[in-house]
C-alpha positions as CSV (number, residue, x, y, z in Angstrom):
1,X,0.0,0.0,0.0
2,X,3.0,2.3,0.2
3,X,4.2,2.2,-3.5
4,X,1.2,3.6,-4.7
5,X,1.1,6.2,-2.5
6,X,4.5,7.1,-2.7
7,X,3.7,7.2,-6.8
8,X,0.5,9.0,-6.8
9,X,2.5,11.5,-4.5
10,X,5.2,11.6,-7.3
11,X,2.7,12.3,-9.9
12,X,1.0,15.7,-8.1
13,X,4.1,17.1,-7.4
14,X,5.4,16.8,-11.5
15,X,1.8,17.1,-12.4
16,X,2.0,20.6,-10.2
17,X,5.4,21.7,-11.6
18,X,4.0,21.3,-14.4
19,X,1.1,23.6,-13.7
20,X,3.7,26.0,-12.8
21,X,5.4,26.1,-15.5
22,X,2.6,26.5,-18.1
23,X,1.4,29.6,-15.6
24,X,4.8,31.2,-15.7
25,X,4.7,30.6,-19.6
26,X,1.1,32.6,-20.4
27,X,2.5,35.0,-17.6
28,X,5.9,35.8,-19.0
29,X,5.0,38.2,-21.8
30,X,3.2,40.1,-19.4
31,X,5.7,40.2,-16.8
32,X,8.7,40.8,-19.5
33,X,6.6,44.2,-20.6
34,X,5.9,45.1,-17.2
35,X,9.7,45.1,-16.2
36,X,10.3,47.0,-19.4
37,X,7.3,49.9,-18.8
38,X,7.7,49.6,-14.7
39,X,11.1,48.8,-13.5
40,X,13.5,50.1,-16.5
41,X,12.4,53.6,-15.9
42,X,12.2,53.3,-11.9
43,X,15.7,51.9,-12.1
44,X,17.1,55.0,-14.5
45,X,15.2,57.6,-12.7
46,X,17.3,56.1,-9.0
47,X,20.4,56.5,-10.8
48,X,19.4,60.2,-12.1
49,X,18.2,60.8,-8.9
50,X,21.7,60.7,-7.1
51,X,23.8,61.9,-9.9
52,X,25.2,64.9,-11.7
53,X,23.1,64.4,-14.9
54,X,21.1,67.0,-16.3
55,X,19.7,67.8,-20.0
56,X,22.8,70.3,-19.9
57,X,25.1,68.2,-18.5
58,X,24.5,64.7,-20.1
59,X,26.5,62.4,-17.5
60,X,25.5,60.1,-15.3
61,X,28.8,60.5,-13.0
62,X,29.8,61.9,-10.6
63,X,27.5,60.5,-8.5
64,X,26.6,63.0,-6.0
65,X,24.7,61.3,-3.2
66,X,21.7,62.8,-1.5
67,X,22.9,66.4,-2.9
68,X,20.0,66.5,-5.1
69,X,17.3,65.7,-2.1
70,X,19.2,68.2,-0.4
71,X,18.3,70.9,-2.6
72,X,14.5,69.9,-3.5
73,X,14.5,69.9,0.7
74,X,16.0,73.5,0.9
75,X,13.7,74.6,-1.8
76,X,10.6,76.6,-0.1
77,X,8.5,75.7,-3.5
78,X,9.6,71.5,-2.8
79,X,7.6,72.3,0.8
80,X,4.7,74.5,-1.3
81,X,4.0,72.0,-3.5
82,X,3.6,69.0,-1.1
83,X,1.7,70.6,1.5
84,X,-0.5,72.0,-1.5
85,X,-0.8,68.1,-2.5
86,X,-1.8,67.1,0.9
87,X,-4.1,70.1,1.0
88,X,-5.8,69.2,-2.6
89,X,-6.2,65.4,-2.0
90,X,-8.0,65.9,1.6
91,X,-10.4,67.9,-0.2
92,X,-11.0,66.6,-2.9
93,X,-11.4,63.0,-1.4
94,X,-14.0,64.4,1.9
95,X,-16.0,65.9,-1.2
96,X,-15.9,63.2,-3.5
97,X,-16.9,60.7,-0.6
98,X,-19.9,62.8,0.8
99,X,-21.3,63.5,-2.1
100,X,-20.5,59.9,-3.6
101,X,-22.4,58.6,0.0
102,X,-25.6,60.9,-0.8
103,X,-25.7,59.9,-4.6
104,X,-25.5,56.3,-3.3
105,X,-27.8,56.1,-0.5
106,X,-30.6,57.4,-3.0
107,X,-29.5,55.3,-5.7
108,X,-30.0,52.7,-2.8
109,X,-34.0,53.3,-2.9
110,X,-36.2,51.2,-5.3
111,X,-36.4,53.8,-8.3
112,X,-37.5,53.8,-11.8
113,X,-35.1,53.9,-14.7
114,X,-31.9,53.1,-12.0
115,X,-30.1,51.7,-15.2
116,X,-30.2,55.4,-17.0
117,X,-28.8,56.8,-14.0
118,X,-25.9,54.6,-13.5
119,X,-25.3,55.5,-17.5
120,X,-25.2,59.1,-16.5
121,X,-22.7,58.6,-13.4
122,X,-20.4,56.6,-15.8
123,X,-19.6,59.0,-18.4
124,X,-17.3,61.0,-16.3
125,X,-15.3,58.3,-15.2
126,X,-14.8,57.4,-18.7
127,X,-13.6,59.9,-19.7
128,X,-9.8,61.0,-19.8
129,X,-9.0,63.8,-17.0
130,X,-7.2,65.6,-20.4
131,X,-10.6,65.5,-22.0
132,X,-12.6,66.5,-19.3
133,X,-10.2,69.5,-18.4
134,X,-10.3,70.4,-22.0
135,X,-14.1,70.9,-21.8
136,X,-13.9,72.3,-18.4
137,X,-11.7,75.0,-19.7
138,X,-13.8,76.2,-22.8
139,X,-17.0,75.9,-19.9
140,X,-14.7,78.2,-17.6
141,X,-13.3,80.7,-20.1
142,X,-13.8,84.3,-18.2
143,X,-15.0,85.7,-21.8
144,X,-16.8,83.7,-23.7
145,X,-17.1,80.6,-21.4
146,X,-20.8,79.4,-20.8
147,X,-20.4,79.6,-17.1
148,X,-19.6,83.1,-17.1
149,X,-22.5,83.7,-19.6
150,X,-25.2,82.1,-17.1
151,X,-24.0,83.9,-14.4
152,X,-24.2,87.4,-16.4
153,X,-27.7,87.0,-17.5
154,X,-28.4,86.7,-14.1
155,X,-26.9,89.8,-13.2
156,X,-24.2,88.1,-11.2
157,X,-20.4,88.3,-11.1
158,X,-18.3,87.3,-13.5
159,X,-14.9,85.7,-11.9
160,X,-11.8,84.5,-13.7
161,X,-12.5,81.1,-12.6
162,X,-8.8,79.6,-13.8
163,X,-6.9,83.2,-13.7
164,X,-7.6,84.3,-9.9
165,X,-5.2,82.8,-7.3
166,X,-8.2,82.5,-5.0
167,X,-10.7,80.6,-7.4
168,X,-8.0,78.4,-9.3
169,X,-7.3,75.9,-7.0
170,X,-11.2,75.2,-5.7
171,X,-12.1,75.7,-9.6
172,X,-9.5,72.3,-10.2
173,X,-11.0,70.7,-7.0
174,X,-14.7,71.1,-8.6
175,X,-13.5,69.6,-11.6
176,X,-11.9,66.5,-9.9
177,X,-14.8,66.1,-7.8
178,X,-17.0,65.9,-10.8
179,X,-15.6,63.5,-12.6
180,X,-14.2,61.5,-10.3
181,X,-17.0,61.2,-7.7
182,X,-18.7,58.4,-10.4
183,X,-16.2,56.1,-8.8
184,X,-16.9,56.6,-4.9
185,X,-20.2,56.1,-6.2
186,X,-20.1,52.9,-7.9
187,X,-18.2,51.7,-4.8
188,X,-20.0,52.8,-2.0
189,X,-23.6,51.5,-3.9
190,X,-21.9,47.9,-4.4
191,X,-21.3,48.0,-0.7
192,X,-24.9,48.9,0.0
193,X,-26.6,46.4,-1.9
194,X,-24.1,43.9,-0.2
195,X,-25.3,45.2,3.5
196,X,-27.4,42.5,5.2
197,X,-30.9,43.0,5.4
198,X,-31.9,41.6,8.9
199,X,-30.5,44.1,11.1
200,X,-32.8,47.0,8.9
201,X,-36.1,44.3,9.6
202,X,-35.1,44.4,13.2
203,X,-34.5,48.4,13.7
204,X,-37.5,49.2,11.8
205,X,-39.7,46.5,13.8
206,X,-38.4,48.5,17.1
207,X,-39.4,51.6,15.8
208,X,-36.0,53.0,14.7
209,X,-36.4,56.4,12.0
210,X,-34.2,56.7,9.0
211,X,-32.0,58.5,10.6
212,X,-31.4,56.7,13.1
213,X,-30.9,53.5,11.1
214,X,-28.6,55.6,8.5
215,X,-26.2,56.7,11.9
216,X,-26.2,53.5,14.0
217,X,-26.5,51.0,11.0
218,X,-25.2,52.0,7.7
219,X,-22.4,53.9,8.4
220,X,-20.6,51.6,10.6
221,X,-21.7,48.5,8.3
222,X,-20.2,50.2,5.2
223,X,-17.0,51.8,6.5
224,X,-15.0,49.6,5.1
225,X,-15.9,49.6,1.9
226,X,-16.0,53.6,2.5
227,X,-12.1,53.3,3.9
228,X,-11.1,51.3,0.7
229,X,-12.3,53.9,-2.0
230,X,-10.7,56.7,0.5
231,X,-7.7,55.2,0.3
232,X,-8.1,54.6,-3.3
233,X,-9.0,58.1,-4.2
234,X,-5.8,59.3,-1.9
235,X,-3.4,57.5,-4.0
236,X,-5.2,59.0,-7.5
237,X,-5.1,62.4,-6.0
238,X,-1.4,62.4,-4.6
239,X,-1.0,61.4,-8.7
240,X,-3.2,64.1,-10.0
241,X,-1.3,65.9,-13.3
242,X,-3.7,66.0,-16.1
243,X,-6.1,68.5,-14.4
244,X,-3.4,71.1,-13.7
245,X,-1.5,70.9,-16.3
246,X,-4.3,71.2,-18.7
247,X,-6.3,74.1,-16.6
248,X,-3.6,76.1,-15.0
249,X,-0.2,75.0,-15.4
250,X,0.7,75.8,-11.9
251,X,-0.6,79.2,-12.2
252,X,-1.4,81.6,-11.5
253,X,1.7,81.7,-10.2
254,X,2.4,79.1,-7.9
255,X,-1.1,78.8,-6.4
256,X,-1.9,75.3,-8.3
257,X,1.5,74.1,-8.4
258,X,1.3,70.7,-7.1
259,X,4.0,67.9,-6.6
260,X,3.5,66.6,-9.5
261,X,3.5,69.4,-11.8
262,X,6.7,70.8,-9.4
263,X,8.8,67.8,-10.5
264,X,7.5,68.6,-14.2
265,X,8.8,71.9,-14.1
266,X,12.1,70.7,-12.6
267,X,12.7,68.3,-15.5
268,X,11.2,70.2,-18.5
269,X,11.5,73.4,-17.7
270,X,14.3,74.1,-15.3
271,X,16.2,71.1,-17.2
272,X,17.2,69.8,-13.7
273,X,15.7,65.9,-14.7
274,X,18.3,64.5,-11.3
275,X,16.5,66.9,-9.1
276,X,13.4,65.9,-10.6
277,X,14.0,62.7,-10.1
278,X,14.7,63.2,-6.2
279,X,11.3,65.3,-5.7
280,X,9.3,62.1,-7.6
281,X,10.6,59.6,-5.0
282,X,9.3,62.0,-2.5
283,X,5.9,61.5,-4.2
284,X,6.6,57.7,-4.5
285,X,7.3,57.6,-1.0
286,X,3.7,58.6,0.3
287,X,2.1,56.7,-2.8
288,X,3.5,54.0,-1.5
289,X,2.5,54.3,2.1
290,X,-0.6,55.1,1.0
291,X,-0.6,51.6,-0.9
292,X,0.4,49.6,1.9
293,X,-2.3,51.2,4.2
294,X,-4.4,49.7,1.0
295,X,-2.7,46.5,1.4
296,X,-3.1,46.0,5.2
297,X,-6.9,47.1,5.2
298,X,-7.7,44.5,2.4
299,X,-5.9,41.7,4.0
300,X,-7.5,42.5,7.5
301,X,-10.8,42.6,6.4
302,X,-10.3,39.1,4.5
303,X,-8.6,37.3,7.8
């Protein structure tokens, strides 16, 4: 009785190598381009990152250590930028999710035509953040925009919507909130429709208002799936180019100049690509905190 045990045990194991080595085969393309998109260019923007090269001086040596985090960390712009991040992502996320919880606990209700709605709420997300600035800007123009116009018929002001260092930044944080709150959305409404039904039977049998089930019920249940599309949206945010670039470039003056766009005007435009490359790892850093929070609040929730 031993033989064909130890046999059949022989079997799985080169019956399960070769498993693994027809995965690895379908998964090798995809890996190969991955490593050439993802790690060749991490890899040559370390090694510009603690050299001497620049677009005007085109060598990689001498190496000059941490000389270039040095100087994005002595910069007062390095310090504008980031807290201007931080700033832009924390409001841009409490609006998105806020409005993305009101827009889901109605879409939560039995209503007719639910299907055109959810075809409304997607077109945003679809679109390309270049596309939708683009349309944003003609919309915004101070002159002949269609904004503008509505508000003059009505006999009220007129701003410069992208040209005011007051209304530039909140003008980019509508626009991110617009077209990005169809994601919280979709998120927040799976979780919804996922919430158990019994505890709802049992608060409304006791007399509990809608209120009171929306504070003591619903919120706790769905806070995790709330906490995953925070997180989520963090990470986009922290990333957020298109938008600024597109609407503002930075301006006016500095009062739109995020991280990202800082290290853009380091590499293209100051032609400093090695200090560039030292301010983008400082954006890589927090991404990448703010991936493992991801990570950790995944794999709790599944243990």
């Amino acid at each position: 009785m031993v033989q064909p045990t130890v046999g059949m045990s022989g079997n799985g194991r080169r019956l399960r190598r070769k498993i693994q080595a027809t995965g690895w085969t379908f998964a090798a393309p995809g890996l190969a381009l991955l490593l050439i998109v993802v790690a060749v260019p991490l890899v040559l923007a370390i090694v510009l990152a603690f050299s001497s090269y620049t677009f005007l001086h085109t060598n990689v040596l001498p190496f000059t250590g941490l000389a270039n985090v040095k100087e994005n960390v002595q910069d007062p712009y390095f310090w504008h930028s980031l807290w201007l991040t931080v700033g832009y992502s924390a409001v841009t996320v409490t609006g998105e999710v806020l409005l993305g919880m009101g827009i889901a606990l109605l879409l939560n209700q039995d209503l007719r035509f639910k299907g055109i709605y959810y075809a409304i709420l997607t077109i945003p997300m679809a679109m390309s953040p270049v596309s939708v600035a683009l349309i944003w800007h003609m919309l915004l123009q101070p002159n002949l925009g269609i904004v503008n116009h509505v508000l003059g018929t009505l006999g009220l002001p007129e701003p410069d919507w992208l040209g005011s260092t007051t209304l530039a930044f909140w003008s980019v944080v509508l626009v991110d909130i617009w077209q990005q709150v169809s994601f919280v959305v979709l998120i927040l409404t799976a979780g919804l429709s996922a919430l158990p039904t019994e505890p709802y039977e049992a608060a409304a049998i006791d007399g509990a208002s809608i209120a009171q089930r929306l504070y003591y019920l619903t919120l706790p249940l769905i806070r995790p799936v709330a906490a995953v599309a925070v997180i989520i949206q963090l990470i986009n945010e922290f990333r957020a180019y298109d938008l600024f670039y597109v609407l503002t470039k930075g301006g006016p003056g500095i009062a739109t100049d995020v991280l990202s766009y800082f290290v853009y005007r380091k590499a293209f435009l100051g032609l400093n690509i090695n200090e560039a490359s030292a301010a983008s790892f400082g954006l890589l850093i927090v991404v990448l905190l703010l991936t493992i929070a991801f990570y950790a609040l995944i794999s709790r929730r599944a243990h």
